[in-house]
Structures are given as structure tokens and as C-alpha cells.
N, C-alpha and C positions, 0 to 999 in steps of 0.2 A: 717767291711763291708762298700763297699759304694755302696748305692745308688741312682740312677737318681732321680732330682726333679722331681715330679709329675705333677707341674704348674708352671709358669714364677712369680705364686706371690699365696696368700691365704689371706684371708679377716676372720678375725676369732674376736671376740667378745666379753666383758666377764661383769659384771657386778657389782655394787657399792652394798653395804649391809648395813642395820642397824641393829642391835643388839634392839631388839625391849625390852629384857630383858639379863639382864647381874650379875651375882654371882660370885663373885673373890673369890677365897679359901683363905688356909691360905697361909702365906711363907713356900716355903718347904728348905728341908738342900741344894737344888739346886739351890737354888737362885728364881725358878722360882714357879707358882699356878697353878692348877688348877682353872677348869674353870664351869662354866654351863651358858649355852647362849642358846638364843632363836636369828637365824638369818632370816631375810628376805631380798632377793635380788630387789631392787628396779631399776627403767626407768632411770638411770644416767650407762652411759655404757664407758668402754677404747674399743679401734679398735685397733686392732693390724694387719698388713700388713706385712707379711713375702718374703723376698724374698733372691732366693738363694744366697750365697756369699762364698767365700774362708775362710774366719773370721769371727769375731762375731761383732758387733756392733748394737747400738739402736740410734735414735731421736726422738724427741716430737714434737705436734703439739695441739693445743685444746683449750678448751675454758678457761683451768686453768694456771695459770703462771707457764711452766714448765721449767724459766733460772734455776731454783736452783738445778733441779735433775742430781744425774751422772750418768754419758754416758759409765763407764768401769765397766770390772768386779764386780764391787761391786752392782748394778743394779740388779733389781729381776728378770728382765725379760732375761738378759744374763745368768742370775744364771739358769734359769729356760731349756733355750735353751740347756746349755752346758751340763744339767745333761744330757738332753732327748739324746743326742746324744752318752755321755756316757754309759748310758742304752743302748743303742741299736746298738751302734759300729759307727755309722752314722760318716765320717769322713769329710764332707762337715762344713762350717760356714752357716751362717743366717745376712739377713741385716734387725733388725725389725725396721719399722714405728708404732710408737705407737700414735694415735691421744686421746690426756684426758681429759673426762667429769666428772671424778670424783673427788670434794678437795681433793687436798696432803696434806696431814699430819693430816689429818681431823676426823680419825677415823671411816671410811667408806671405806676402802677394798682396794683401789684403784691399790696398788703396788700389791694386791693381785690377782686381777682384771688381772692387766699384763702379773702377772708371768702363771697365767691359760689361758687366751688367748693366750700366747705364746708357753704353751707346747703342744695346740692341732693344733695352726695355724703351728709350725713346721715340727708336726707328720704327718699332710696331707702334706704339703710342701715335705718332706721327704721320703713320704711313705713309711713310720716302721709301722703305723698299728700297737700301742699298745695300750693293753687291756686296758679297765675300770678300771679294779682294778690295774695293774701295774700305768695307770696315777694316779689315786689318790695317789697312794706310795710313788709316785716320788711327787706331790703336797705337801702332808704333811711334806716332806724331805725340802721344803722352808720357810712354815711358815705355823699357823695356820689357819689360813684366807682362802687359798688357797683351800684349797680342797672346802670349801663353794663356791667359786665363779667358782671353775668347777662344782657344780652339782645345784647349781642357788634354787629357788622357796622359801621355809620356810624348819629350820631344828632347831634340838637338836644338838649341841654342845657341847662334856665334855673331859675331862682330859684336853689337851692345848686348847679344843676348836677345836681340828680337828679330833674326831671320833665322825664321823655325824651319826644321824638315821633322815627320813624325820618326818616332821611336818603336820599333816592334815590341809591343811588351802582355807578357802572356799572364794570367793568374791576379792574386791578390797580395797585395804586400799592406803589411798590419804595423803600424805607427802608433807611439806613445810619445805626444809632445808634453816637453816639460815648458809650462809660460813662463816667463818672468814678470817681475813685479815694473819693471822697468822698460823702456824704451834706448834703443841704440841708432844713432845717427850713422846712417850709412857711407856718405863720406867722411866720416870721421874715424871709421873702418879703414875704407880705402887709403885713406891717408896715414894709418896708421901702419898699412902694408907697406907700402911706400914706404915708412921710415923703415921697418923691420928691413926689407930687402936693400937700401942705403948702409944702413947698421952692418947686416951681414953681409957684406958684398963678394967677399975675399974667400967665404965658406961656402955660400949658397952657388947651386948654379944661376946663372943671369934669365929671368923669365921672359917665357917667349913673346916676340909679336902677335902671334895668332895664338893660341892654343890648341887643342883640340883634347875631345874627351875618348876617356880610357877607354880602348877598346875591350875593356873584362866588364864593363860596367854596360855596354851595350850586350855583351854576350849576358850576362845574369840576367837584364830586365827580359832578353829575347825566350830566356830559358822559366824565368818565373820564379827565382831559385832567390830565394831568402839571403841563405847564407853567404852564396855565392856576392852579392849585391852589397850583403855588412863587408867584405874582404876589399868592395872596390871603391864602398861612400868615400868621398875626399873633398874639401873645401879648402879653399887656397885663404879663406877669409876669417879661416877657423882660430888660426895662431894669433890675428891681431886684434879678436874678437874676444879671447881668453885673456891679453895679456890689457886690456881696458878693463873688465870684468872676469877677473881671477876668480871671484865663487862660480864661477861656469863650469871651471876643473872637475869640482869636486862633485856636480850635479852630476854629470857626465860618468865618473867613478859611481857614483849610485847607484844610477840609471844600467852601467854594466855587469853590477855587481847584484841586481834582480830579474834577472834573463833577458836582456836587449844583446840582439847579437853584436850591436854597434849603436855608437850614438853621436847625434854628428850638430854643431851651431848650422841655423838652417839658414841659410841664405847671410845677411851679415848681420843677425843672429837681433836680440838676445835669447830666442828662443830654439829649444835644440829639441832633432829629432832624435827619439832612438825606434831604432826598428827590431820589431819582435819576431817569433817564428811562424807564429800562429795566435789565433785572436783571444785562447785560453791564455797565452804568455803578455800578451798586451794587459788583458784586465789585470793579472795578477801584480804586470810591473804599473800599471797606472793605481793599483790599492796601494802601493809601495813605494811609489813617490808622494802620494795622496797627505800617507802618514807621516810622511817627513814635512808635512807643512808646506808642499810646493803645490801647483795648479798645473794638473794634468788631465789630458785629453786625448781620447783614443782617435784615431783617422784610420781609413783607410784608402787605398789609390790602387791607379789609376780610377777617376772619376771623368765624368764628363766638363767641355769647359761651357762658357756661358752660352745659355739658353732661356726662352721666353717658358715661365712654368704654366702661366692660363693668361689671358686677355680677354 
């Protein structure tokens, strides 16, 4: 089928995550783990600007260095467009502008961010008009990330990390991310776990098949409670993300040593959260990392996840 664009362009949205609690299972005979994560969608957001075309194609614009990313098929956000079109017969192209506020390669969503602002900025673009549950289908079909950054706020994360149930979470919780200069391969993480738990076999307990997340970590977000939240942040991805990039240590000791109740490698990092008490403690630990010559950024969460902002 083809159908007429709907608008000469769509303004569509999506936003940056931290993994405020993270459970890696064991290796499965697929190569790959489950998961159990606790996600929150944080005030660091990608823009994506659709507009009609013959083909597909993406650019970048933003406040992150985005020479390194590609521009062809292999892009999440082209990945994302071509599926929606395939779904739904659409035999037009897309030209996206993607403007990024989120680190690359940072373990905070970003590409994840894209490919969800692109399948709804499309869909209006488009106007296929598909359901909720068909997008999320097509979301999960990219990555697991993705379906979190269409449906935005605080969630439960299990199997790859992309069969959501929501999260009860009350209040404002106030983030100071420290960027790195660098990017970190995510299997290269995993892999890294992997040998860590081979290495210590004999010491560690054996990690589970399923996971499942802290129940003190649902109790803080339920409660809203800062402090309570720094006692339960935990990433299973943390240790072999420090022992790749050992200056991570010493950030982290910075970051706690200027009022972050806690601070945590965000996802499989190189970027880490720490979380403050309030948004006077945020600015003063983001002048504080500022001065030590590192790139920091305040967030705040629960946010919403992706949405169309005008068409």
C-alpha cells in the first residue's frame, strides 16, 4: 500500500535511560542472558525529525560527537523505519534528522532512544496508525532497549530486558552523569563477565538463570526516597566495566566524595550515574566534576518515553 504523508515533517521524541538496578543471568547455549533490570527514563532526550523521501537515509546533529556513527543500513534508526514500512506495506522512504543528547556508546539507550523515536515519528509521518502493541513488537524486533524508550517512566525489565511491566515510582530523582571521552563495546562487557565469573567460580555464587530485581529497589522507587534507592542501585556489569576501564574507579570515588549518595556504571557503561538528593546537590556535584575536567550532565527521571512533540 501507499500512503500520502500526513505532514511535510514530525517532531517526535524519545529518551535516554538508566538502569538504576541491573541482574545479568547466566550464559545461555545461545550465546546470549537474561536479564532483570529496573529502568528509568531520564531529562537527556534524541529528536528525531521525519521527513518524507523516496529512500531512506539519517544525519546527526547534537550536543554529542556524532562523526563516528553510520549513516547506512546498519543504523538503528534506518533499521527501525524499514521494518515499520514493511509492517505495514508503506512503500514511500523517510529522510530522518536525528539531533543527540544522549552519550554514545555509553550505556544509556541512546541508539535505542532513535530507533523508538523513529518508529512513531514515521508512523505519524506515514499515517499507518499502528497499534500499541503491534509497535512494541516491532520495538523488541531491534533491540532490547527499545521498547523501554517507547513506553518512557520507570519499568521491570526480564528475559532480554524487553518484556516490560510498569514500575510504581513516585517523586523526582535528580542525576549527575559523568560522560566519558570514550565508547564501550557492550559485548565486550558481557564477555568480560563471563570470564570474571569462569575466573571466580569457586568464590562467587553461580548466577542465576532468571534473575530477578531487588525487592528494596522497587520498594525506594515506590516510596520516592533518594536514599533509600542509592542503598539498592546495583549492576552486575559494574565490575567488568571497571576492570576494562580502571579510571571509572576513581570517577566514581569523586563523584561520592561531592555529595552523590551513590554512583553507579550505567548500563554497560562507560558512563556512570550518580545520584544526588536533591537538585541543589546535583548542580553543586556537576560544578565538581565539571572542575576536574570531566563532562557532566544533570538529568532528571522518571520522564516520559517516546512521543510525537508537533506534526
Amino acid at each position: 500500500m501507499t500512503l500520502a504523508a500526513a505532514s511535510p515533517v514530525v517532531h517526535a521524541r524519545a529518551p535516554g535511560k538508566i538502569n538504576v538496578f541491573l541482574a545479568v543471568g547466566a550464559l545461555q547455549d545461545d550465546g546470549y542472558h537474561d536479564l532483570a533490570t529496573a529502568y528509568q527514563a531520564v531529562s537527556l532526550y534524541e529528536d528525531v525529525r521525519a521527513h518524507p523521501a523516496d529512500d531512506f537515509s539519517v544525519s546527526f546533529s547534537g550536543s554529542v560527537d556524532t562523526s563516528g556513527l553510520e549513516v547506512d543500513g546498519s543504523n538503528l534508526a534506518i533499521k527501525a523505519a524499514r521494518l515499520l514500512a514493511r509492517k505495514t506495506g508503506y512503500r514511500g522512504g523517510v529522510r530522518l534528522e536525528i539531533e543527540k543528547n544522549v552519550p554514545i556508546a555509553g550505556g544509556m539507550g541512546g541508539g535505542s532512544a532513535d530507533a523508538a523515536a523513529s518508529l512513531i515519528a514515521c508512523d505519524a509521518l506515514w499515517g499507518t496508525e499502528l497499534g500499541k502493541d503491534e509497535m512494541h513488537a516491532l520495538a523488541a524486533k531491534l533491540g532490547a532497549d527499545v521498547p523501554f524508550a517507547l513506553a518512557g517512566g520507570t519499568a521491570i525489565g526480564t528475559g532480554r530486558g524487553d518484556q516490560l511491566s510498569p514500575a510504581l515510582a513516585q517523586g523526582n530523582f535528580h542525576w549527575v552523569l559523568a560522560v566519558a571521552e570514550f565508547g564501550m563495546s557492550t559485548p565486550a562487557v558481557y564477555a568480560e563477565l563471563d570470564r570474571h565469573r569462569e575466573r571466580n567460580a569457586a568464590d562467587i555464587r553461580p548466577a542465576a538463570v532468571s534473575p530477578q530485581v531487588d525487592a528494596r529497589v522497587l520498594h525506594a522507587l515506590r516510596a520516592g526516597d533518594s536514599a533509600l534507592l542509592a542503598e539498592a542501585l546495583h549492576n552486575d556489569l559494574q565490575a567488568p566495566a571497571l576492570h576494562l576501564a580502571p579510571g571509572l574507579g576513581q570517577i566514581l570515588e569523586l563523584g561520592e566524595a561531592n555529595g552523590a549518595l551513590a554512583g553507579i556504571v550505567s548500563g554497560s557503561g562507560p558512563t556512570l550515574a550518580f545520584l544526588a538528593p536533591d537538585a541543589d546537590t546535583a548542580l553543586e556535584l556537576q560544578v565538581a566534576l565539571s572542575a576536574s575536567r570531566l563532562t557532566a550532565v544533570r538529568a532528571h527521571g522518571p520522564v516520559h518515553g517516546a512521543r510525537v512533540m508537533h506534526s
